[in-house]
Structures are given as C-alpha cells and as structure tokens.
RODO-2510 file (C-alpha; in nm, 4 decimals, decimal comma):
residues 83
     n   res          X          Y          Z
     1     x    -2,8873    -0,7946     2,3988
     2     x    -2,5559    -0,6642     2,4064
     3     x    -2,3522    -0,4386     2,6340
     4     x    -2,4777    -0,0866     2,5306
     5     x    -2,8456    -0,1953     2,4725
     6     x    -2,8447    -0,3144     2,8324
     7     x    -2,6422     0,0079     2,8958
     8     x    -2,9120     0,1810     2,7677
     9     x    -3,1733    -0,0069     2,9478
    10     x    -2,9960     0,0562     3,2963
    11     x    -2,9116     0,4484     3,2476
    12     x    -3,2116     0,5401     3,0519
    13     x    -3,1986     0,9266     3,1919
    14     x    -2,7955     0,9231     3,0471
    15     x    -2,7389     1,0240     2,7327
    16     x    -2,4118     0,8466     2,5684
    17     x    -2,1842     0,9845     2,3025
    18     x    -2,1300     0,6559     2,0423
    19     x    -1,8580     0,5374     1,8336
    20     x    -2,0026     0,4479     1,4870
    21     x    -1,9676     0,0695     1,4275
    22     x    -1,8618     0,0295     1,7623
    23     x    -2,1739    -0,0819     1,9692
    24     x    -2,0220    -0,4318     2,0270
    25     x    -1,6978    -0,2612     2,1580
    26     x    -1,8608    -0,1229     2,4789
    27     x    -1,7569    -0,2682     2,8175
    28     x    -1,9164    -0,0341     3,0182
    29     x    -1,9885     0,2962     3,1451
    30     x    -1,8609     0,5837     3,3776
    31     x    -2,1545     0,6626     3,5739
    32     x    -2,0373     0,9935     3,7050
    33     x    -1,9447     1,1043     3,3824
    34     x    -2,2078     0,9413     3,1734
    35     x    -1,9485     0,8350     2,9032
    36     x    -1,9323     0,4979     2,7829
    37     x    -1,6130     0,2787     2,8091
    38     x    -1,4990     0,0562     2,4781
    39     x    -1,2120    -0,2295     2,4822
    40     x    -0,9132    -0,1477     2,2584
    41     x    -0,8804    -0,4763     2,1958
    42     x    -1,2624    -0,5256     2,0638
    43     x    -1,2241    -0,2414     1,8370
    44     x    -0,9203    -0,3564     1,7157
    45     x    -1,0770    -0,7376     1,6641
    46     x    -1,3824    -0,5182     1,4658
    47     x    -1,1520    -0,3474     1,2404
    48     x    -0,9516    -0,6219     1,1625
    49     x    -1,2974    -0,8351     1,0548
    50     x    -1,4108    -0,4922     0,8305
    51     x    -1,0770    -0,5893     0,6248
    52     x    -0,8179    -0,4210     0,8335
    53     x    -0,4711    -0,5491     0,8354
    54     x    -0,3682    -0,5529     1,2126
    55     x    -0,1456    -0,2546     1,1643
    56     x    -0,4085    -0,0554     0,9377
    57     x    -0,6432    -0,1204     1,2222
    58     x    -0,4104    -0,0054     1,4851
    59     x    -0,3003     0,3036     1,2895
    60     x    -0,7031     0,4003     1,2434
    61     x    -0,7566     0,2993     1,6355
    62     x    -0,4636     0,5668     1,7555
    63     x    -0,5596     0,8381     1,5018
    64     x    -0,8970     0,8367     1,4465
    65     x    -1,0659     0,6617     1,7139
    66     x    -0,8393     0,7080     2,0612
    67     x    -0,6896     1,0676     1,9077
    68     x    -1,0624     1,2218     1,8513
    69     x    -1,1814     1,3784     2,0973
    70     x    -1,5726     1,5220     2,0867
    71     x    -1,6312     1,6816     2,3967
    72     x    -1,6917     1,6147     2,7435
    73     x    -1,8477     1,3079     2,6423
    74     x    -1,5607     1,1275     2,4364
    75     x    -1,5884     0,7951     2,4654
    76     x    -1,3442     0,6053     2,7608
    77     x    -1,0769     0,4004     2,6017
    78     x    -1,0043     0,1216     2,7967
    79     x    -0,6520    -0,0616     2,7252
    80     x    -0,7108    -0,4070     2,7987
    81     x    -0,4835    -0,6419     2,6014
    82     x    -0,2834    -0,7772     2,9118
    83     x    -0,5507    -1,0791     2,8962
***
C-alpha cells in the first residue's frame, strides 16, 4: 500500500484533489485543509523515469505542476531536496 491509499484509508470522510501520475509522489496530507502534500523531489524522480531529461522535468514541475493551481484544494508542494 502506498502513501495515498493509506491516506485514503485514514481520512476516508476527506475528499483529495490528485495529481495525475502522481500517486507515488504523496508524502502526506494537511488535515485542516484536506489537501494532500507531494515531494518535489519524487515528482521530479517520476518524470525523469517517464523519459524526462532533468531539466525537461523541472521545466514541466514549475509550469505545469507547482504553477497550476485548481482551487482550494491544489495539491501542497513540498520542497524537500535539502536531503
């Protein structure tokens, strides 16, 4: 089970806005908000593996992932490549 399944599972009265293709990007979730949180650096890693370059992927990450935004419940971002 990954991360949003058990997501899912935990918060079954939330409903979640998704990022196509990105179910093994989630982290987390904001429970007061009921958005879900993805790495940067696991959508990054997913792009890269669809046939990406690294800079395609981080071009399509700022403008069409991180630059969307959906409504109240966009997707969180989180930016966590100081690991």
């Amino acid at each position: 089970m990954n991360n949003l399944e058990t997501i899912i599972e935990i918060a079954s009265d939330s409903e979640f806005l998704k990022a196509d293709g990105l179910d093994d990007a989630v982290i987390g979730y904001d429970d007061t908000s009921d958005r879900l949180i993805y790495s940067m650096t696991k959508v990054i890693d997913i792009l890269i593996t669809e046939g990406l370059t690294e800079e395609e992927a981080l071009d399509h990450y700022y403008y069409n992932v991180h630059g969307s935004y959906v409504g109240e419940k966009t997707p969180i971002w989180c930016y966590d490549y100081f690991n």
